[in-house]
LUMPA-920162 format. One line per 2 residues: their letters; for each residue x, y, z of C-alpha. Coordinates in Angstrom, 1 decimal, decimal comma, always signed. Layout:
% LUMPA-920162
a) X/Y/Z | ...
This chain:
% LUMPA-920162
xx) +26,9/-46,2/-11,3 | +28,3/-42,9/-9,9
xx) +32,9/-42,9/-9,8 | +34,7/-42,9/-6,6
xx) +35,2/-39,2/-7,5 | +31,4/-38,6/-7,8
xx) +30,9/-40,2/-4,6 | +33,6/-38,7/-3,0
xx) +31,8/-35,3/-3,8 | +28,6/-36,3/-3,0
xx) +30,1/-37,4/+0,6 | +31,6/-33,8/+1,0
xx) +28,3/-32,3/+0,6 | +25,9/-34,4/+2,1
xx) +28,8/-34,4/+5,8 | +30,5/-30,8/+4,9
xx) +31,0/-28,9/+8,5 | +28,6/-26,1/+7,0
xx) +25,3/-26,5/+6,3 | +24,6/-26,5/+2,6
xx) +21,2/-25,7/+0,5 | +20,3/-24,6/-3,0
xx) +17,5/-22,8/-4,1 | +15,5/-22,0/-7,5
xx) +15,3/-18,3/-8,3 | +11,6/-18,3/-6,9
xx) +13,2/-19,8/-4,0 | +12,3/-23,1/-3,5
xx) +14,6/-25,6/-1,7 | +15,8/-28,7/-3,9
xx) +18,5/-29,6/-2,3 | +19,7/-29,3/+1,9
xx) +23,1/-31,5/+3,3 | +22,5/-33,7/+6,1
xx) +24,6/-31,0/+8,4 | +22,1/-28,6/+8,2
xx) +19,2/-31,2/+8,9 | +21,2/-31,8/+11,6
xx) +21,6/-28,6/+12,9 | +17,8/-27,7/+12,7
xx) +15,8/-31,1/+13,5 | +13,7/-32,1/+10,4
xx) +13,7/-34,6/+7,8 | +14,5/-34,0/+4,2
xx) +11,2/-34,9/+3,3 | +10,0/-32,0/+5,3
xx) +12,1/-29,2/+3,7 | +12,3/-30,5/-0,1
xx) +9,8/-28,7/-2,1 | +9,2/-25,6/+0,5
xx) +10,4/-21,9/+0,5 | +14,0/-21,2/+2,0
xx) +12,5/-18,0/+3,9 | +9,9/-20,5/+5,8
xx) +13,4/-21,6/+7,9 | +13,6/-18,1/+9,4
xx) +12,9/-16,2/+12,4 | +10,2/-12,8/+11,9
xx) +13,5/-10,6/+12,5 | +15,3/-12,8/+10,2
xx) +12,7/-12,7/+7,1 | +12,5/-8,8/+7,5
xx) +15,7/-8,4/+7,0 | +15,8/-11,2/+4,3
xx) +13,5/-9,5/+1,7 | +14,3/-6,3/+2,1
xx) +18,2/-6,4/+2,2 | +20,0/-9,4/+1,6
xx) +17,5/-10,5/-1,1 | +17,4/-7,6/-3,3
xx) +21,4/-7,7/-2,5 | +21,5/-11,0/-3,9
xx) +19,4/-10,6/-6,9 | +21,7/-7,1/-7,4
xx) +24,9/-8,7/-6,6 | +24,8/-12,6/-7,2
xx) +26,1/-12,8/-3,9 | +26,3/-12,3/-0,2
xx) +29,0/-12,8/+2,4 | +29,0/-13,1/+6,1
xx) +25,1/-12,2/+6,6 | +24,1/-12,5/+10,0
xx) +20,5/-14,2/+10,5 | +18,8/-16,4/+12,4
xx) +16,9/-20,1/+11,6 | +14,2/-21,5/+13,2
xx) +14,8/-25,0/+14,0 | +11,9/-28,0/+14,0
xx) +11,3/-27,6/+17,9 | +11,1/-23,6/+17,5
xx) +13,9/-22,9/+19,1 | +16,0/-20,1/+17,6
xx) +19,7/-21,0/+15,3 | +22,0/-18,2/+14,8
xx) +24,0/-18,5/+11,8 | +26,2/-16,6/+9,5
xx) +25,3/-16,8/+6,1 | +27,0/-17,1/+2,1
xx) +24,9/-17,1/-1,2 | +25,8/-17,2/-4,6
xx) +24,0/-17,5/-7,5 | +24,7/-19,4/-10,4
xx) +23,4/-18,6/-13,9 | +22,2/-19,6/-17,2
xx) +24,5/-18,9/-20,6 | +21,9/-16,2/-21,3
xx) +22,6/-14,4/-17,8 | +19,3/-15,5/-16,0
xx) +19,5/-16,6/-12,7 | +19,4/-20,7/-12,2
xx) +20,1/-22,0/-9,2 | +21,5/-20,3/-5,5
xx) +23,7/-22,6/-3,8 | +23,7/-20,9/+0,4
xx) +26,5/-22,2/+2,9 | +25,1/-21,8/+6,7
xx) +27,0/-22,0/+9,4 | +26,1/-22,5/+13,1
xx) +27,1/-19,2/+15,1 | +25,9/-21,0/+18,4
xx) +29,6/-20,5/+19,8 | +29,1/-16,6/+19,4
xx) +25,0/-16,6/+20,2 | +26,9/-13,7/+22,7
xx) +28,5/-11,9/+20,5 | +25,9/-11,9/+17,7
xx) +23,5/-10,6/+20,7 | +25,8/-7,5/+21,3
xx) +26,1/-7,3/+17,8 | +21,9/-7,1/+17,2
xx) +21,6/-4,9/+20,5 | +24,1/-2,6/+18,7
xx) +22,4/-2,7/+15,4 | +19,0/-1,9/+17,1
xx) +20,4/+1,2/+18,8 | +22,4/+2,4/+15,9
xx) +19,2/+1,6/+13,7 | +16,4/+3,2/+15,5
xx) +17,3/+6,2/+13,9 | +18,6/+5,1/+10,9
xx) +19,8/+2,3/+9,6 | +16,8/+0,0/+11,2
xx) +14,6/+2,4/+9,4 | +16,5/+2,0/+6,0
xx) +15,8/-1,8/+6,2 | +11,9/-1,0/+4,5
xx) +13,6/+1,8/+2,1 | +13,0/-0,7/-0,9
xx) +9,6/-0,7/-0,5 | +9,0/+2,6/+0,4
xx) +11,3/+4,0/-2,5 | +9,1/+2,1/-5,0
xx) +6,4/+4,6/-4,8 | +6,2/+7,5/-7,5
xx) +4,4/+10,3/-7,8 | +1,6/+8,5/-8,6
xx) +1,2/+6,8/-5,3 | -1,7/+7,3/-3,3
xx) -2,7/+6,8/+0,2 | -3,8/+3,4/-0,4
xx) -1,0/+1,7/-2,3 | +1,1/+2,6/+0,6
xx) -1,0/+1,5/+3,4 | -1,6/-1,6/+1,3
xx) +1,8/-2,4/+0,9 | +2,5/-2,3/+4,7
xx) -0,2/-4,4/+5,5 | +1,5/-6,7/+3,5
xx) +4,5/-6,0/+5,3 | +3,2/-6,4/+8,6
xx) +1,2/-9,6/+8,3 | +4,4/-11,4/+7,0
xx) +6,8/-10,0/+9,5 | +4,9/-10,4/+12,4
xx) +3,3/-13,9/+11,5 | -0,4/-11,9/+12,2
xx) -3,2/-13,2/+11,1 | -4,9/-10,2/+9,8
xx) -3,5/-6,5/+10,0 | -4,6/-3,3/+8,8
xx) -3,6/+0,7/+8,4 | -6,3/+3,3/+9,6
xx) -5,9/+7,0/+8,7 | -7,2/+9,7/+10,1
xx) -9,7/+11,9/+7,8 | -10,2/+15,3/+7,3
xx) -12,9/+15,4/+9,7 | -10,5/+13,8/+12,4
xx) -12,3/+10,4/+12,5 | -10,3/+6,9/+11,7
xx) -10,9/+5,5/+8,4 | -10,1/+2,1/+7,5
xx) -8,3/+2,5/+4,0 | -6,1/-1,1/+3,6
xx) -6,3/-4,6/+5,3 | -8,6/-6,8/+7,2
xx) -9,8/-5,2/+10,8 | -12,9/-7,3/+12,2
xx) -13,2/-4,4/+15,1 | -13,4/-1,4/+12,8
xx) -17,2/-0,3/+13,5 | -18,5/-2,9/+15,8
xx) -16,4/-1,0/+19,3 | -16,3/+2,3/+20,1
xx) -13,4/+4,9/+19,5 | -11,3/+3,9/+22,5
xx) -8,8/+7,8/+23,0 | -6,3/+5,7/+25,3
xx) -5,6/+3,6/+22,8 | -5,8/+5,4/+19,6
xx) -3,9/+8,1/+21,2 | -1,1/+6,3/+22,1
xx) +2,4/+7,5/+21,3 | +3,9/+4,4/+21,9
xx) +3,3/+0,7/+20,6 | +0,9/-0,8/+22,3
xx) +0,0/-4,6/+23,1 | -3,6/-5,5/+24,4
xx) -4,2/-9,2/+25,0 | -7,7/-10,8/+25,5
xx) -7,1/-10,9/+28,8 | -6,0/-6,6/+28,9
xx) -8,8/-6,1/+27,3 | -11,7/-7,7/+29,9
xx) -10,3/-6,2/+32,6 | -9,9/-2,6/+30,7
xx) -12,3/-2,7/+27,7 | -15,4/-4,8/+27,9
xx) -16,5/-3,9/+24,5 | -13,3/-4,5/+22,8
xx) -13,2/-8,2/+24,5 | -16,4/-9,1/+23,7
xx) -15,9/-8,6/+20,2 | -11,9/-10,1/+20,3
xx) -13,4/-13,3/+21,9 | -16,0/-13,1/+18,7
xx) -13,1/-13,0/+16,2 | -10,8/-15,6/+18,2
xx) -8,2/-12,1/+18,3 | -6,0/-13,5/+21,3
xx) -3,7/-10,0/+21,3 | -3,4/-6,7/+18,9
xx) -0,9/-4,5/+18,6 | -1,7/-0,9/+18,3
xx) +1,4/+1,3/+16,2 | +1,0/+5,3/+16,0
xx) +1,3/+6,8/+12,5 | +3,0/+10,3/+13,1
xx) +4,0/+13,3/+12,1 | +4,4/+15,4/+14,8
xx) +2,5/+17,1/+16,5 | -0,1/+15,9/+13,6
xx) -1,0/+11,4/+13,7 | -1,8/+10,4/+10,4
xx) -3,7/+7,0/+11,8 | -2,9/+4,1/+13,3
xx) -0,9/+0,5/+11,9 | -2,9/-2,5/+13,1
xx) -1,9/-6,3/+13,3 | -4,3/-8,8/+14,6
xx) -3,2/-12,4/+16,1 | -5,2/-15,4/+16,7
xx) -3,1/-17,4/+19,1 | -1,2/-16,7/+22,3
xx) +2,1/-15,3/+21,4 | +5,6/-13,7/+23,3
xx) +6,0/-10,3/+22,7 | +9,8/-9,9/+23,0
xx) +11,6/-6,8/+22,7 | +12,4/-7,4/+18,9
xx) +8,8/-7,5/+17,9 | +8,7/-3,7/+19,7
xx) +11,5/-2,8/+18,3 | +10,2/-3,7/+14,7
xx) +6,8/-2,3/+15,6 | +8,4/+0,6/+16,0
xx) +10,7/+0,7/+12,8 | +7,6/-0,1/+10,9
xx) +5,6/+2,4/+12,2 | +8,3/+4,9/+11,6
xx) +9,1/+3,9/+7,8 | +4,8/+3,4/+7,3
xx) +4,7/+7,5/+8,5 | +7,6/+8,9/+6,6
xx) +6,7/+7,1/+3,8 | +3,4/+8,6/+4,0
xx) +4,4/+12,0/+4,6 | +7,2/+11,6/+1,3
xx) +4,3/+10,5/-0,8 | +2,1/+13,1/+0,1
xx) +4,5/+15,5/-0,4 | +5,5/+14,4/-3,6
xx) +1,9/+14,9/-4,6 | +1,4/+18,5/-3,4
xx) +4,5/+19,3/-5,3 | +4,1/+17,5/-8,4
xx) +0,1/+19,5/-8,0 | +2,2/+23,1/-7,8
xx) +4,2/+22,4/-10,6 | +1,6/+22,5/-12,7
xx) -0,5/+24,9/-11,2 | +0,0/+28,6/-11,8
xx) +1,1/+30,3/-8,7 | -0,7/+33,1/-8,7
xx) -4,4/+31,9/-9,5 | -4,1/+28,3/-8,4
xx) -5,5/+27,6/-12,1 | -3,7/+24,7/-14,8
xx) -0,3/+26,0/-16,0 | +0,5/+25,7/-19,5
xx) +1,9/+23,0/-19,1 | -0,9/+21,2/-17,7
xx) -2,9/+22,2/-20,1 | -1,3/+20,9/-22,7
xx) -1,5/+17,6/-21,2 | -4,8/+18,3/-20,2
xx) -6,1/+19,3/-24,2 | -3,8/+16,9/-25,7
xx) -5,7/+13,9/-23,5 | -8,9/+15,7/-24,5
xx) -8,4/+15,7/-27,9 | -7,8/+11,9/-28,3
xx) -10,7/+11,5/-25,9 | -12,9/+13,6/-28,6
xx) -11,4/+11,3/-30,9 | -11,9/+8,3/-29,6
xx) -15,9/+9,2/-28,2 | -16,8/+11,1/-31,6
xx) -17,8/+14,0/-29,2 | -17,2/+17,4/-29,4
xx) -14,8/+19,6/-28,0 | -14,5/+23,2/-27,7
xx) -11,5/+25,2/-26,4 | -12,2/+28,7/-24,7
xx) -9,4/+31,4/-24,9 | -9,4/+34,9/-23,5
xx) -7,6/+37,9/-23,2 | -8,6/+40,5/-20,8
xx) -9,7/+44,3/-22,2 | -8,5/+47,0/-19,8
xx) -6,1/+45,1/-17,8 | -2,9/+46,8/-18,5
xx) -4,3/+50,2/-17,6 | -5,2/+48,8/-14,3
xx) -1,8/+47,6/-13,9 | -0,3/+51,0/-15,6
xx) -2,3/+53,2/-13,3 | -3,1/+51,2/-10,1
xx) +0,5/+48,9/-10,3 | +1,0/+45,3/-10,3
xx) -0,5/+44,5/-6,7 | -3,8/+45,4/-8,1
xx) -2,7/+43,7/-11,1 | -2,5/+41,0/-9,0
xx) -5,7/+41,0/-7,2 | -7,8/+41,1/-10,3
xx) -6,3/+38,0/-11,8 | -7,5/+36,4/-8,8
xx) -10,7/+37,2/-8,8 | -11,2/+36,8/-12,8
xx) -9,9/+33,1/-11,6 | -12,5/+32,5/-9,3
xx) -14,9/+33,9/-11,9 | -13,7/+31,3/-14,6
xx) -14,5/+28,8/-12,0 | -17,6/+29,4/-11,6
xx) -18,7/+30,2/-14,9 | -17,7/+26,9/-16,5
xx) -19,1/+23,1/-15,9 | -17,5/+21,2/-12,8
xx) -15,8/+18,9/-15,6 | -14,2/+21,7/-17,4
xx) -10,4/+22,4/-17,4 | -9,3/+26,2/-16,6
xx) -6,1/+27,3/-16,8 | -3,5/+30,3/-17,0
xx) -1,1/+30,8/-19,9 | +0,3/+33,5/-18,7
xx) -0,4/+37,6/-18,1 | -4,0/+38,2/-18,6
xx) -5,0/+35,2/-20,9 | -6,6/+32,4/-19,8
xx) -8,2/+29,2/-21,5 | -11,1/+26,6/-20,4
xx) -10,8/+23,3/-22,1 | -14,9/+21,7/-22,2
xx) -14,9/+18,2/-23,6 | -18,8/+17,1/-24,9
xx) -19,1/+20,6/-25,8 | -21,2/+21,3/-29,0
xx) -21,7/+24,4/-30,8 | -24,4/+25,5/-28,1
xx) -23,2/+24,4/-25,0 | -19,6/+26,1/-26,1
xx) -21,9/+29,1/-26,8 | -23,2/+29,4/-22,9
xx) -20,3/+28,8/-21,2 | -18,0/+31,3/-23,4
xx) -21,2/+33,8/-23,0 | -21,2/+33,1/-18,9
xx) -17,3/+33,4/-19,0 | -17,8/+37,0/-20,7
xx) -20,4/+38,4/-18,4 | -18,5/+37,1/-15,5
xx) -15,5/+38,8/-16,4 | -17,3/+42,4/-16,7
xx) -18,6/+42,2/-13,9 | -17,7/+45,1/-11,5
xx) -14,7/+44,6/-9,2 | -13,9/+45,8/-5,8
xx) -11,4/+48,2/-5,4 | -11,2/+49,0/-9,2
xx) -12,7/+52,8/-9,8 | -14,9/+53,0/-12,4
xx) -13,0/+54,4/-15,1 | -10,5/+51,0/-15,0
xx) -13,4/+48,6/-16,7 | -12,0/+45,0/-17,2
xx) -13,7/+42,8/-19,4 | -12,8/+39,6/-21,9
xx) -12,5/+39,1/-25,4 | -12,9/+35,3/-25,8
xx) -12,6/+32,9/-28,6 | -13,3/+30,0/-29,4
xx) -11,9/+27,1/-31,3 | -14,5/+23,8/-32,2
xx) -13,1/+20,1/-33,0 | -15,8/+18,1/-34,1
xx) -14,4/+14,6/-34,8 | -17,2/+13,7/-37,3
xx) -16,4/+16,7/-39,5 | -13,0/+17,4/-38,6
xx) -9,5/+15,8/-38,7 | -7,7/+15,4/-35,8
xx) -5,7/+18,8/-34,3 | -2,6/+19,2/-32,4
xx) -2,6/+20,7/-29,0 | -1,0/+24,0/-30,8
xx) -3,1/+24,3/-33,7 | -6,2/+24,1/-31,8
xx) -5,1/+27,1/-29,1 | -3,8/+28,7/-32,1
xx) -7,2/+28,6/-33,4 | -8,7/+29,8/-30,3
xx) -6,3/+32,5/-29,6 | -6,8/+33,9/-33,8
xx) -10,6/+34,2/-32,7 | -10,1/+35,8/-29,2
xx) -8,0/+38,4/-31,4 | -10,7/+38,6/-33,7
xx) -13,2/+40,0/-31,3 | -10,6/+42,1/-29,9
xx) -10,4/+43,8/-33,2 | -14,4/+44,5/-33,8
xx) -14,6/+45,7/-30,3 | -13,8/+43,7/-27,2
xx) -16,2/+42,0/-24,7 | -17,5/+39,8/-27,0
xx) -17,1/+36,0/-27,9 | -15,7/+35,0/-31,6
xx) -16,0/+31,3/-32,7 | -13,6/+29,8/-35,5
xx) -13,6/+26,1/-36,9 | -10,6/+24,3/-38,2
């Protein structure tokens, strides 16, 4: 039997003039007051046990996972958010929004208790407001509301984890029931790299619309007036409508954002204007990300020859050491100095300096396996990394890497000869125990030196 005070209480929440619900972190509603079933038509029954962001408009759960939720979960709390509930009958609820979240004596979230309250009486002014926002947004802000996600990719992030994770985006925004990203290839062709896209093969490239600048809608009925083929195959997939979003990066398009939908649907100017922000954050996301890559690639790659840095390959030996390791395979570590090439520079200056260390780098390319690591360390010395090497195999490839080096080279007289003096280092995990990264090019580099000393152009081995 509950006190006149528990009732009391119970009475204040159950009739407060604010709708009131609570939520567990994963965001399932266990609780909701009789105002707010008022306010938006259904029966307890209905809402007890489903997700809090199922009672919101597409606008509205944008807006909620990308900002106000990882507000809340930053915060505890949020005050005065503006959003907008869908009520049982589909018609629209403005409402001004407060969460706070309660926790556990450890600090882990327990419950969120929300207060909602109807914003009906200023539908007007919360219309100006959103107009204002969109305008102020296009540029900026609206495009900051898919920073969260966009920011989450490193500079391991490829093409695909992007396009993936606005897929995702997309379907759940736009209520679609299928979308997909298509990128253009290096050939200039449309390749379908994340999501579901029933037409992708079965109707031919269609310029108008994958040229388009603009978000474009084409409904069944668009499409048998304009493009037979594409309706045929839209009335085979039950695809009522498609939206078509540009990827760009002017003047180059990166590919095309695609969201499919199964039933007859309103295309209002906020499902534009979040096409748009979408397709916007989708491209600059791509371009950051692709960006990142190139420079994270010239970081470690030597400027001059396009070769490994020394810092790559360390990384690049010390993974190939614990790969020799782990596989009981040999590895062998090629290091070489080049003879003559400070009289080139001396008598010819550093331009021509420059040219030959080019084309020794192409050399090195060439000379070793497709698998094998080449790098610069720096000046004239150089060093190939070939994991499953053995004793003979490290043989020919140190052997193709010295008669590649003495090779003649245009625009060097005759008198300048540039050859290599190469050495190399052997781990054989069966026989050996297990080198550093620096002992093992310091064994290289003691054998390179070795040669050097009986004579140059010639190829020294050493074992640990």
């Amino acid at each position: 039997m509950t006190s006149p005070i528990e009732d009391s209480f119970e009475e204040l929440y159950r009739h407060a003039p604010c709708g009131l619900v609570s939520t567990t972190p994963a965001g399932e509603i266990i609780e909701i007051n009789d105002t707010l079933l008022g306010l938006l038509g259904y029966r307890r029954d209905e809402i007890i046990g489903t997700q809090f962001i199922g009672l919101l408009d597409a606008g509205a759960k944008l807006f909620y996972e990308t900002r106000q939720k990882p507000v809340l979960h930053l915060s505890g709390e949020v005050r005065e958010v503006s959003i907008a509930l869908l009520r049982a009958d589909g018609s629209s609820l403005p409402a001004l929004v407060n969460s706070l979240v309660l926790t556990n004596p450890d600090g882990s979230p327990r419950i969120t208790r929300t207060a909602i309250f109807d914003a009906t009486a200023r539908q007007e002014y919360e219309r100006d407001l959103l107009l204002a926002r969109r305008s102020a947004e296009s540029s900026e802000a609206r495009v900051r509301v898919l920073q969260d996600i966009s920011s989450a990719f490193g500079l391991s992030a490829s093409d695909e984890d992007v396009a993936r994770s606005f897929v995702e985006i997309a379907r759940e925004a736009f209520f679609a029931s299928a979308a997909s990203v298509l990128l253009v290839d290096d050939i200039g062709g449309l390749e379908l790299v994340a999501g579901d896209n029933a037409l992708f093969g079965r109707v031919p490239p269609i310029d108008e619309l994958r040229a388009t600048d603009d978000v474009i809608v084409v409904t069944r009925t668009d499409a048998e007036r304009d493009y037979p083929e594409l309706a045929v195959v839209m009335g085979e997939e039950r695809v009522e409508s498609l939206s078509i979003t540009p990827l760009l990066d002017e003047p180059r398009r990166l590919g095309l954002l695609m969201c499919f939908f199964g039933r007859d649907r309103n295309f209002d100017e906020q499902f534009f204007d979040l096409q748009k922000a979408l397709g916007r954050q989708a491209s600059q996301t791509l371009i950051r990300v692709r960006l990142q890559r190139q420079l994270a690639m010239l970081a470690l790659r030597d400027q001059l020859t396009g070769l490994a840095n020394r810092q790559l390959l360390q990384e690049k030996l010390s993974l190939a050491i614990s790969a020799a390791h782990d596989s009981g395979k040999p590895l062998a570590v090629v290091f070489l100095d080049l003879d003559g090439f400070k009289a080139v520079n001396d008598e010819l200056g550093h331009k021509h300096g420059d040219d030959v260390l080019r084309e020794v780098s192409r050399r090195l390319r060439d000379a070793v396996r497709q698998h094998d690591t080449v790098g610069r360390l720096g000046g004239d010395e150089f060093v190939a990394i070939c994991e499953e090497a053995d004793l003979d195999a490290a043989a020919s490839i140190a052997d193709r890497i010295r008669l590649a080096v003495r090779q003649p080279i245009e625009g060097l007289p005759e008198h300048l000869p540039v050859s290599a003096s190469v050495g190399v280092a052997m781990y054989v995990p069966t026989e050996d125990e297990l080198p550093t990264f620096d002992h093992l090019l310091n064994l290289a580099d003691h054998a390179m030196y070795e040669g050097k000393a009986a004579g140059k152009d010639r190829v020294t081995f050493v074992r640990r």
